[in-house]
C-alpha positions in Angstrom: -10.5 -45.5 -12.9 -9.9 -41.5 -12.0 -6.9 -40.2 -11.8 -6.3 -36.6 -10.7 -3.9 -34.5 -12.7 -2.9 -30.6 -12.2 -3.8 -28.2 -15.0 -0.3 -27.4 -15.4 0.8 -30.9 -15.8 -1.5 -31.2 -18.4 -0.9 -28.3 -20.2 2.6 -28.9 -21.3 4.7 -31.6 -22.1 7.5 -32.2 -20.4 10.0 -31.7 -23.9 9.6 -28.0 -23.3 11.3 -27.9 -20.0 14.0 -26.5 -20.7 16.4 -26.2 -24.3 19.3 -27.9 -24.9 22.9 -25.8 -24.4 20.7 -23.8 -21.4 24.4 -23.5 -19.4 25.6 -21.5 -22.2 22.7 -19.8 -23.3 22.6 -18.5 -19.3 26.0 -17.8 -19.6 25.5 -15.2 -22.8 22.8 -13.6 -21.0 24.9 -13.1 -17.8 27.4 -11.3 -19.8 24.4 -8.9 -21.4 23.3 -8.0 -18.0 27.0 -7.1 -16.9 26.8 -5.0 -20.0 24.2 -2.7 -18.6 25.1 -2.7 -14.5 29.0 -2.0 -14.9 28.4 0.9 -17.3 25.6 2.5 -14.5 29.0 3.1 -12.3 32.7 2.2 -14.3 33.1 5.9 -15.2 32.4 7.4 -11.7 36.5 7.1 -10.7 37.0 8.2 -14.4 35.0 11.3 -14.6 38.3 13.9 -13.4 40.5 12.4 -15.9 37.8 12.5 -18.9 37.0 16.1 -17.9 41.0 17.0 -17.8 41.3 15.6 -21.0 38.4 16.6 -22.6 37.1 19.8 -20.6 33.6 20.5 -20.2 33.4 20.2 -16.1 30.0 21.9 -16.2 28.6 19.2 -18.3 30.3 16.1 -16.3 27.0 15.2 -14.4 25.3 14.6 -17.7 27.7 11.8 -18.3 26.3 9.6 -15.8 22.4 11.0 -16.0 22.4 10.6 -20.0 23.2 7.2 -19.2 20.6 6.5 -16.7 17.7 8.9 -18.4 17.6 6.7 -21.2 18.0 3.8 -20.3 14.8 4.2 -17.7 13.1 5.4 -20.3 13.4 2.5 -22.8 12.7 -0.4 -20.1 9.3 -0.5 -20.6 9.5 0.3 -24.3 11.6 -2.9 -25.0 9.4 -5.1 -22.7 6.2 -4.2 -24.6 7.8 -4.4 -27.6 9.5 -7.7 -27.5 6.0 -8.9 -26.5 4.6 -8.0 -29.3 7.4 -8.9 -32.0 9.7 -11.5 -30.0 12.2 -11.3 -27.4 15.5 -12.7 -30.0 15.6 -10.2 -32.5 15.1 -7.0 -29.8 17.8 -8.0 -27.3 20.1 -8.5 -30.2 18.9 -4.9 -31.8 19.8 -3.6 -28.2 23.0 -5.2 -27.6 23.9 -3.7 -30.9 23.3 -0.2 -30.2 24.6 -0.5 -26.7 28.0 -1.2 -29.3 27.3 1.4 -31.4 27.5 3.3 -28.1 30.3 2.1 -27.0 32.5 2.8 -30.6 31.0 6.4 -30.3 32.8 6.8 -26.6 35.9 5.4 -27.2 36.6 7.6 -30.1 34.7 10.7 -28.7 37.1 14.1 -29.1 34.8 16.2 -26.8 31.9 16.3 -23.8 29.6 16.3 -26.3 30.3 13.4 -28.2 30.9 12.0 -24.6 27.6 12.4 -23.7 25.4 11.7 -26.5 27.6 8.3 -26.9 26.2 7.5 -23.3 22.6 8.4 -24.4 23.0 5.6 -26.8 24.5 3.5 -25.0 20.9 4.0 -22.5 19.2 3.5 -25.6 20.8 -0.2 -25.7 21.5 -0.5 -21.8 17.5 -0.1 -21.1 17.2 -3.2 -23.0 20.0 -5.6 -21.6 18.8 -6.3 -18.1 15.2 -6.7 -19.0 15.3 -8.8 -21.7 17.7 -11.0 -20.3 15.3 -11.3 -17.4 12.7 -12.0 -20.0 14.7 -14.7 -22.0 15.0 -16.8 -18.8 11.7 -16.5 -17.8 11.0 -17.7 -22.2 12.9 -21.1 -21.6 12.9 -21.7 -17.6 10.1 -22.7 -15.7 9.0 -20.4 -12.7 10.3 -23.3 -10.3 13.3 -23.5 -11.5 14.0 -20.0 -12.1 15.1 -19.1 -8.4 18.7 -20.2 -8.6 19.4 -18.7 -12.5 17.7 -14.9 -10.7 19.8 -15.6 -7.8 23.1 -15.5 -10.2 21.8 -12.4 -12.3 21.0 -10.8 -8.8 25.0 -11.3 -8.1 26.0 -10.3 -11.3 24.3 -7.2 -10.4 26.0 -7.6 -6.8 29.8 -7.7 -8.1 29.3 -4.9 -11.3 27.9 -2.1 -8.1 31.2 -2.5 -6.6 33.7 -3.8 -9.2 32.5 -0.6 -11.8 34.3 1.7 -10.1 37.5 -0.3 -9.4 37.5 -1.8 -13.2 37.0 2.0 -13.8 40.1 3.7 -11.9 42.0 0.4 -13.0 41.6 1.5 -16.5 42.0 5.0 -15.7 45.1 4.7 -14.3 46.6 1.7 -16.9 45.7 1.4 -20.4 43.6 4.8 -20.5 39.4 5.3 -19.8 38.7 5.0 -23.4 39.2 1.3 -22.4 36.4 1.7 -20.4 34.1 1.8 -23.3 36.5 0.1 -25.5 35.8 -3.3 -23.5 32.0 -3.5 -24.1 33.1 -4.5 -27.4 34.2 -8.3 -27.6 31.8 -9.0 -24.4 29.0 -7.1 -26.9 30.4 -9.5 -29.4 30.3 -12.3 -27.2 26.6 -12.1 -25.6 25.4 -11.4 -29.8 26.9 -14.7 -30.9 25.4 -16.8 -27.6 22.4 -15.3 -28.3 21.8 -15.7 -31.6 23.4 -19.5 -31.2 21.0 -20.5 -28.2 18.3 -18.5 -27.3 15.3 -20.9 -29.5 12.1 -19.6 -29.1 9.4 -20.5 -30.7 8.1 -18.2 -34.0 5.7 -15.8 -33.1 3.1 -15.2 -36.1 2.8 -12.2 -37.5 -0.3 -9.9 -36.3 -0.5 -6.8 -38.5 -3.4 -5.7 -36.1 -0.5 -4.8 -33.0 0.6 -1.3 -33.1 3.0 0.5 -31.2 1.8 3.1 -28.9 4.4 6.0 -30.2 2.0 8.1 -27.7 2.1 6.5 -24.7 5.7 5.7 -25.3 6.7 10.0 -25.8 4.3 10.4 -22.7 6.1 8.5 -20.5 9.4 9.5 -21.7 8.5 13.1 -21.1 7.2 12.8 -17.6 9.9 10.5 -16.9 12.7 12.9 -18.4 11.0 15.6 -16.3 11.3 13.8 -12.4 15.0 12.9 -13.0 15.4 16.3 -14.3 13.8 17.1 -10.8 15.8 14.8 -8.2 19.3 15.7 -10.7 19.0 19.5 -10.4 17.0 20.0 -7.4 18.8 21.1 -4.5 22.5 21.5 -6.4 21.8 23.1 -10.2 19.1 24.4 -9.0 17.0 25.7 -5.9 14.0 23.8 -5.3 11.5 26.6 -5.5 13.4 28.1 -8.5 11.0 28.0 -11.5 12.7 25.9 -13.4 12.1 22.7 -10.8 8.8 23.6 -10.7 7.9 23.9 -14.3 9.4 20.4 -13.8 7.5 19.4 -11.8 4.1 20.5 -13.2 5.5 18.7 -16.2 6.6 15.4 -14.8 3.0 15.5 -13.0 0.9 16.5 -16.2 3.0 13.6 -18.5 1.8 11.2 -15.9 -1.6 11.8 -16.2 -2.4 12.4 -19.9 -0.1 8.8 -19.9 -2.4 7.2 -17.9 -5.4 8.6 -19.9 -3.7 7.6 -23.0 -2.8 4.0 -21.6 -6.7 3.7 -20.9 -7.6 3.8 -24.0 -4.4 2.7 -26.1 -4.8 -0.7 -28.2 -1.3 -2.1 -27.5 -0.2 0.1 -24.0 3.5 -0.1 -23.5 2.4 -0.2 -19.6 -1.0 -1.9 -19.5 -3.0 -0.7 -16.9 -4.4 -4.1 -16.2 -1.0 -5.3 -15.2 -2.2 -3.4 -12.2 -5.4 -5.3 -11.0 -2.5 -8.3 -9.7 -1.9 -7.5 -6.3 1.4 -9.3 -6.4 2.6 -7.1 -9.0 1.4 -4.0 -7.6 3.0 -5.0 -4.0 6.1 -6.0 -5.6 6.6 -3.4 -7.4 6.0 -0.8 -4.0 7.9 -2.6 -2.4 10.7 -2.3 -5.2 10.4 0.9 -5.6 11.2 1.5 -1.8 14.3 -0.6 -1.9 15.2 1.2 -4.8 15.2 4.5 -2.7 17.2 2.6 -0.2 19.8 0.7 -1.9 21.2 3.2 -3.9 20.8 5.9 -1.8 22.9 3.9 0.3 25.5 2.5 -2.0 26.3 5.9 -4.0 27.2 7.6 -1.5 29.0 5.2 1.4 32.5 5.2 -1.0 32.6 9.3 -0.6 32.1 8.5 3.0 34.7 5.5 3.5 37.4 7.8 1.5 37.0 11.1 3.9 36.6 9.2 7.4 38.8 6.3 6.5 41.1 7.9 4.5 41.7 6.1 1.8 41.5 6.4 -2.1 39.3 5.2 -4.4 40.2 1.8 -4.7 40.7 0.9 -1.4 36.9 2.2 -0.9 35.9 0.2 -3.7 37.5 -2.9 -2.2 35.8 -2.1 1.5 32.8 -2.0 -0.2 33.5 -6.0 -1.0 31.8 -7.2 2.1 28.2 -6.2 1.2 29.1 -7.4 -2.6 29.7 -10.7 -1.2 26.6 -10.7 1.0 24.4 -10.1 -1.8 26.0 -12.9 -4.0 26.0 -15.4 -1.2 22.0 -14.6 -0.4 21.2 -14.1 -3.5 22.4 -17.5 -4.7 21.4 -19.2 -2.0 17.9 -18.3 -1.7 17.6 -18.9 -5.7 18.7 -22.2 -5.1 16.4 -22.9 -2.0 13.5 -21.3 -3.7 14.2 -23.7 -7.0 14.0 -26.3 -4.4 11.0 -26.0 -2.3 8.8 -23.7 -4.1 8.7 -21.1 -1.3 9.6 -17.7 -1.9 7.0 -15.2 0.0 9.9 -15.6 3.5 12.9 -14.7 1.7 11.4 -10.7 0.5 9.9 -10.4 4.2 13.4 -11.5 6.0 15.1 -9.8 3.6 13.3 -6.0 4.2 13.7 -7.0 8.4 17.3 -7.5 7.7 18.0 -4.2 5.1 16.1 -2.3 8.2 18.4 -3.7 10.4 21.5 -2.8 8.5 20.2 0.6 7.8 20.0 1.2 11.5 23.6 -0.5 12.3 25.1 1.6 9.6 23.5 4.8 11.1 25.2 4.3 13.9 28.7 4.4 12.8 31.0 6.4 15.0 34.6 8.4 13.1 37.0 5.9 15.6 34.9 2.5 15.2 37.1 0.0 13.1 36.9 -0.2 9.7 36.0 -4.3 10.4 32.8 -3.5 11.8 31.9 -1.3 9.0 32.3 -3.8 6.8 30.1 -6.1 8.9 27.8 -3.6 9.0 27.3 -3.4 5.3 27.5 -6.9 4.7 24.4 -6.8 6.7 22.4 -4.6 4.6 23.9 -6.3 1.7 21.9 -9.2 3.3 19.1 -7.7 3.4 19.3 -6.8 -0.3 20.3 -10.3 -1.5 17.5 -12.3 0.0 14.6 -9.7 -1.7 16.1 -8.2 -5.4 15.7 -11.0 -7.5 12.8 -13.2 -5.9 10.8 -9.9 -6.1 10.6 -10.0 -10.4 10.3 -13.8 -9.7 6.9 -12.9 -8.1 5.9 -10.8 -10.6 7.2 -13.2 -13.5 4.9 -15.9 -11.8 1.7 -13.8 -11.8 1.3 -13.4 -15.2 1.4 -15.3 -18.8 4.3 -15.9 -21.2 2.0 -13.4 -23.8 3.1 -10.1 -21.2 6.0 -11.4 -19.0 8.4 -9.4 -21.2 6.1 -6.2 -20.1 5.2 -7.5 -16.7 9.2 -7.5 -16.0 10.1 -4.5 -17.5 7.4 -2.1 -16.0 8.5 -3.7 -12.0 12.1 -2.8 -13.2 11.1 0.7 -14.4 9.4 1.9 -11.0 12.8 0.4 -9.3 15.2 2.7 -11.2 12.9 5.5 -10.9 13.3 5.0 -7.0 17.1 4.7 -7.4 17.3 7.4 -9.4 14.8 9.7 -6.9 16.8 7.6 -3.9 20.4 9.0 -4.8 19.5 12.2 -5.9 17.4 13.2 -2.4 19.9 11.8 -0.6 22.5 13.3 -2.2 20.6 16.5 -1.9 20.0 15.9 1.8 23.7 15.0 1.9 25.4 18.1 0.7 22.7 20.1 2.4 23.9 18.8 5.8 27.6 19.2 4.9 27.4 22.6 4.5 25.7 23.5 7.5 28.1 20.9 9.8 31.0 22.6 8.4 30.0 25.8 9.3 29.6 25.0 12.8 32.1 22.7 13.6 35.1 24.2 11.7 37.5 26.6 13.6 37.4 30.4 12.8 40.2 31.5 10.5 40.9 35.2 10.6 39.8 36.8 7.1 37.1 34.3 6.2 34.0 33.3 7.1 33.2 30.1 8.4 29.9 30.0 6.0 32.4 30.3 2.5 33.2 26.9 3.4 32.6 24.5 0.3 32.6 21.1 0.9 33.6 20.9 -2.6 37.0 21.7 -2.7 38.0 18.5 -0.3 39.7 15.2 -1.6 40.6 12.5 0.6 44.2 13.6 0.2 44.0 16.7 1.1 41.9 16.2 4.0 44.4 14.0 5.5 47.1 16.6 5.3 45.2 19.1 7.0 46.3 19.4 10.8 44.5 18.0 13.5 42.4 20.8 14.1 41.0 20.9 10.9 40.9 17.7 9.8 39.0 16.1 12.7 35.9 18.6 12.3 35.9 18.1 8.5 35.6 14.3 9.2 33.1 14.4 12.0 31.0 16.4 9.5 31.5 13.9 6.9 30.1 10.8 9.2 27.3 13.5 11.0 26.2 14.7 7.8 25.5 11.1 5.8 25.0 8.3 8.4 21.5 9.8 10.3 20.0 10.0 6.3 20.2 6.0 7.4 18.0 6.4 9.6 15.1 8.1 7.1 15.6 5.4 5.3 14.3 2.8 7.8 10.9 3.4 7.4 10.8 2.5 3.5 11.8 -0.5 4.5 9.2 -1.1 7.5 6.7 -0.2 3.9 8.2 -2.8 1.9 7.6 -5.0 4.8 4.0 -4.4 5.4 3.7 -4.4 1.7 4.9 -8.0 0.9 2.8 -9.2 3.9 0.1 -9.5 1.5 1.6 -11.5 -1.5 0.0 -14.1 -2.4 2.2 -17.3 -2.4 1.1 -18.7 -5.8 2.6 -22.1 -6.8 5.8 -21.8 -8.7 4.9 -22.8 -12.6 6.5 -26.1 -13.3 5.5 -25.6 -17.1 7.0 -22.8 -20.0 3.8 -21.2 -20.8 4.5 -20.4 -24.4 1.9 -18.6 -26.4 2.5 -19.3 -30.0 -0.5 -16.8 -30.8 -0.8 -13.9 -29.8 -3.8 -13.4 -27.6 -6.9 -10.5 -28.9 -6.3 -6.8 -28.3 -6.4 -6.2 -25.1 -8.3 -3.1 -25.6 -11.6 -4.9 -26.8 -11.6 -7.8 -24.7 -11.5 -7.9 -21.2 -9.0 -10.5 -19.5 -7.9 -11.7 -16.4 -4.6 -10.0 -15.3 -2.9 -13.3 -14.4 -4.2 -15.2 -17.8 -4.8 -13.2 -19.9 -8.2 -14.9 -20.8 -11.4 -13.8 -21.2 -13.4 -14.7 -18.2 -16.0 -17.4 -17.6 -19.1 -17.3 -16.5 -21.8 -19.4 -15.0 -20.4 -23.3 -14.1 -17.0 -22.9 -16.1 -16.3 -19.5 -14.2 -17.6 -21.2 -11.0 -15.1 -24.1 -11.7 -12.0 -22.0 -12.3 -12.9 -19.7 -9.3 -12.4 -22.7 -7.4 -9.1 -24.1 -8.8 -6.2 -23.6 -6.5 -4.1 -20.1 -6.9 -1.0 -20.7 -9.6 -3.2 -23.0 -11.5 -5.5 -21.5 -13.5 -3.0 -19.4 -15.5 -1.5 -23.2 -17.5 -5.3 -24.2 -17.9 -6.5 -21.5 -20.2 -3.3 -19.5 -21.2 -2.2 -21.8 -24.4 -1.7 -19.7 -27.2 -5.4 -20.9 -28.7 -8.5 -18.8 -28.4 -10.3 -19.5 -25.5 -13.4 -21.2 -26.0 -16.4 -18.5 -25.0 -20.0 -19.5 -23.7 -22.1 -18.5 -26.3 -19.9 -20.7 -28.6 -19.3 -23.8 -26.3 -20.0 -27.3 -27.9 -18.8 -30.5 -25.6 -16.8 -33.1 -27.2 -14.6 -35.9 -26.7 -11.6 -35.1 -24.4 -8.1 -36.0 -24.3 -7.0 -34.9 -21.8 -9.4 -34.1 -18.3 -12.4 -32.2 -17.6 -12.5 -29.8 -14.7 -14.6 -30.5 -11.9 -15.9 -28.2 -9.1 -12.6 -28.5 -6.8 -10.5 -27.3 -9.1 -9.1 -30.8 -10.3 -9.6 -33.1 -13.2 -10.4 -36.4 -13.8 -9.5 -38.2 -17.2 -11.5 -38.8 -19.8 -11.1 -41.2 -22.5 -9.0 -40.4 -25.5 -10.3 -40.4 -28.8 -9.3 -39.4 -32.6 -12.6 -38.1 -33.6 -12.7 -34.1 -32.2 -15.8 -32.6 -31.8 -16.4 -29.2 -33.5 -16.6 -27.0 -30.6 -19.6 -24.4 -31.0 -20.9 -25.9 -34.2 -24.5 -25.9 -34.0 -24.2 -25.2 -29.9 -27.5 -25.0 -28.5 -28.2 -21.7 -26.6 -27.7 -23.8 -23.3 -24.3 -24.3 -23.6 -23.4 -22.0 -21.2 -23.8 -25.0 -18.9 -20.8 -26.6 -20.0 -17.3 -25.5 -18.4 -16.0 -22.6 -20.3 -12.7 -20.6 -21.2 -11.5 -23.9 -22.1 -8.5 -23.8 -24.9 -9.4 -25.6 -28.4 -8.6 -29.0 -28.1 -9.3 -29.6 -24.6 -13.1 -30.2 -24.5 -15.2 -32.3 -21.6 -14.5 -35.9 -21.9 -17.6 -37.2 -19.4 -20.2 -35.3 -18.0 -20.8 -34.4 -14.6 -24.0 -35.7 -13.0 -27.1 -33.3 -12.9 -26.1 -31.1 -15.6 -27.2 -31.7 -19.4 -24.2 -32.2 -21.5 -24.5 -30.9 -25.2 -25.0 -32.9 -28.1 -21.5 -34.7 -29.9 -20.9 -34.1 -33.0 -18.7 -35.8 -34.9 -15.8 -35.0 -37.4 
């Protein structure tokens, strides 16, 4: 009798599902990633009163980029490395200093203690989102993973807009040391749920890994050097001024002795064979552009809603709710449906149609349309968002092995903040640029100054709204003139993701952990499969695996054992099912004796299906091909 069974199905038993207390141990790792998204934004409504009490205005920008520099910076570092050494003991070493971070801020008596307590707490923060990404993605199968992505995509959803209103709450109340202050019994919290839940199985130690302390200052530098860019460029700095184009030629040079180094590096901290997936290359395009977009979009629509609307910063935080909500309803949803059927490639493509679509809504925005429609208008985009975020590092989660999903995830993360970073800096550029020049034209003459000293600096909402009339309307005009059309430019980064993601490939969603108890060989010596991670067959074994359906040959030779090679391959008794040319198996008959596979192999053997993991040898041959000679135990 012949039963068909999938590789995956075989590959795991069905104990390893998922761990007990997984409701709490979720739970701990939402709190981690609110960690690192609310501190990205709860000091924006606190910066004036920390610079009044503290001083410093020329440094208050470095607040927020300290913050962001390093943390960008360490997201691949802590993927690669909790890889290598284990995911536990490196998200509890970066919630830690993430603390440490925190106590420095709360205490600090000056800017600069200010801002090199945010540097560490970007040290910390580079880790949280990552690895809390990677710890699902250790104990939940890819199929069920849609709906626990769709919540972390909300939680990112709700700290976007609730950072600044937790921010000028705290301000305002209890003080904004409160606003570092509070990372402390929720640090507390996510250490003790994840040292209480998150069970992993022990990695062995392999004193032949190394860190790559090269690639790692490489990409740090060039890095350092194109935020420096986007930061300065345009407001520090002109853009032809020397110093943003020694940046440049640094950021440019960094980028390609990284690459060389990469090449050739034993352990990368990027692997450059991550890039051979399509999926993860398109996904990580097509992240990069909505990076550009989203927060291009998001960091500056409050300043907007505060001049046109006139209102303060709260009541822009909370009309900024709409599109919050949008991404936490589509977010969750499409998790859930995604958990459910298995689908996922519709819910990036509808979700780039519908960002464009807010985009172009938004752009259109006229100074006496009601405020309602605005906010329909961004729960649009919001939409848009919430239906791509989260199922993109799904995709790229799926396309790859346990042994480098840590890495995988952090490097499609990495290119995203990049483009938020480079999104909110051009368009903040573009923004201020077009200000200027509006305000020039449209503002009346008043005798004694020229209408070119205006500096759109100098405006609050309050005092705009005082002005008469005559001077407020033009200043307000300007406002919606000078932001809303920069929608417009963003329009076609979308229509890129969209062509981008057209070419996924839908692989089946893993219904099986992959957990790889051993680490695989050095990458640098062995050539693998980007998905698997393998070495790859040849002659009738590579044939056979060619023809297996997409999704399932990762399960059927990813195991944590060392593949079984064809100069070495022996054929043996079988416990499980041999692999026949469609990509399915049949079952053989179990027995206790193994066979010793590749002991005294003749030099045929490469006729017998390779890249097979120990333990799972050929139980029946196939007819017309000579099977090897047993040998028993």
């Amino acid at each position: 009798m012949t039963t068909t069974a999938s590789p995956r199905a075989a590959a795991r038993p069905a104990a390893e599902e998922k761990p007990p207390h997984i409701g709490l141990l979720f739970a701990g790792l939402m709190v981690v990633m609110l960690l690192a998204s609310l501190d990205q934004t709860i000091l924006s409504t606190a910066l004036p009163t920390i610079v009044g009490d503290l001083g410093g205005v020329d440094h208050m920008s470095w607040v927020i980029t300290g913050y962001i520099l390093a943390s960008t910076v360490m997201m691949p570092v802590y993927g690669r490395i909790s890889d290598l050494f284990g995911r536990k003991p490196v998200l509890l070493s970066a919630i830690v200093l993430f603390i440490a971070g925190s106590v420095i801020g709360a205490a600090a008596g000056s800017m600069s203690w200010l801002i090199a307590a945010r540097v560490v707490q970007g040290l910390g923060g580079g880790g949280l989102m990552i690895l809390a990404q990677a710890s699902i993605a250790d104990v939940v199968p890819a199929r069920e993973r849609g709906k626990y992505m769709g919540f972390m995509g909300a939680v990112f959803a709700v700290s976007s807009v609730a950072g600044p209103l937790l921010g000028g709450w705290l301000t305002e109340g209890p003080g904004w040391r409160w606003a570092f202050s509070i990372n402390i019994p929720l640090g507390i919290l996510a250490i003790a749920a994840v040292a209480a839940f998150l069970r992993l199985p022990k990695r062995p130690r392999d004193t032949g890994k190394r860190i790559d302390f090269t690639g790692m200052a490489l990409l740090a530098a060039a890095t350092t050097s194109l935020i420096l860019v986007c930061t300065w460029g345009g407001s520090q700095y002109d853009w032809n001024s020397p110093q943003i184009l020694w940046l440049c030629v640094a950021a440019v040079a960094g980028a390609a002795a990284f690459i060389v180094v990469e090449s050739r590096a034993a352990d990368p901290v990027i692997p450059l064979y991550l890039f051979k997936d399509r999926n993860f290359t398109l996904t990580t395009l097509a992240g990069l552009a909505v990076g550009v977009a989203m927060f291009g979009a998001i960091g500056y629509m409050p300043t907007y809603i505060q001049m046109v609307k006139g209102v303060d910063a709260t009541e822009a935080g909370l009309l900024m709710t709409p599109m919050m909500a949008s991404v936490l309803i589509t977010s969750i949803a499409s998790g859930q449906i995604v958990s459910r059927t298995g689908r996922y490639k519709l819910f990036p493509l509808a979700g780039m149609v519908v960002m464009g679509v807010g985009l172009w809504l938004m752009s259109s925005l006229e100074v006496a349309d009601p405020t309602w429609l605005m906010c329909l208008y961004l729960a649009v985009f919001g939409a848009g968002i919430g239906l791509s975020m989260q199922i993109l590092v799904l995709i790229v989660q799926n396309s790859f092995s346990h042994r480098i999903v840590g890495t995988a995830t952090a490097s499609s993360n990495f290119f995203r903040q990049v483009g938020a970073t480079v999104g909110s800096a051009v368009v903040g550029s573009l923004f201020v640029s077009r200000l200027k020049d509006l305000l020039s034209e449209n503002m009346p003459a008043v005798p004694g100054r020229a209408t070119d000293a205006v500096d759109p600096n100098s405006f609050t909402p309050e005092s705009v709204q005082s002005l008469p009339d005559a001077f407020r309307d033009p200043i307000i005009q300007s406002y919606n003139d000078a932001l809303l059309p920069i929608f417009l430019y963003m329009i076609p980064l979308a229509v890129l993701a969209l062509l981008v993601l057209a070419f996924v490939v839908e692989k089946p969603l893993a219904t099986r952990v992959d957990r790889d108890t051993v680490p695989a060989d050095d990458a640098a010596t062995t050539e693998r499969t980007p998905a698997t991670g393998a070495t790859p067959a040849t002659g009738h074994g590579a044939a056979a695996k060619d023809s297996a359906p997409d999704g399932d040959e990762e399960p059927a030779v990813t195991t944590g054992r060392l593949a079984v090679t064809t100069a070495t391959v022996g054929a043996g008794h079988h416990n499980g099912a041999s692999p026949l040319a469609d990509g399915t198996r049949s079952a053989g008959p179990a027995s206790s004796n193994e066979a010793h596979a590749g002991d005294h192999a003749p030099s045929g053997g490469a006729h017998a299906a390779t890249a097979a993991p120990s333990g799972e040898r050929t139980g029946r041959k196939r007819r017309g091909r000579h099977a090897a000679p047993r040998h028993r135990a």
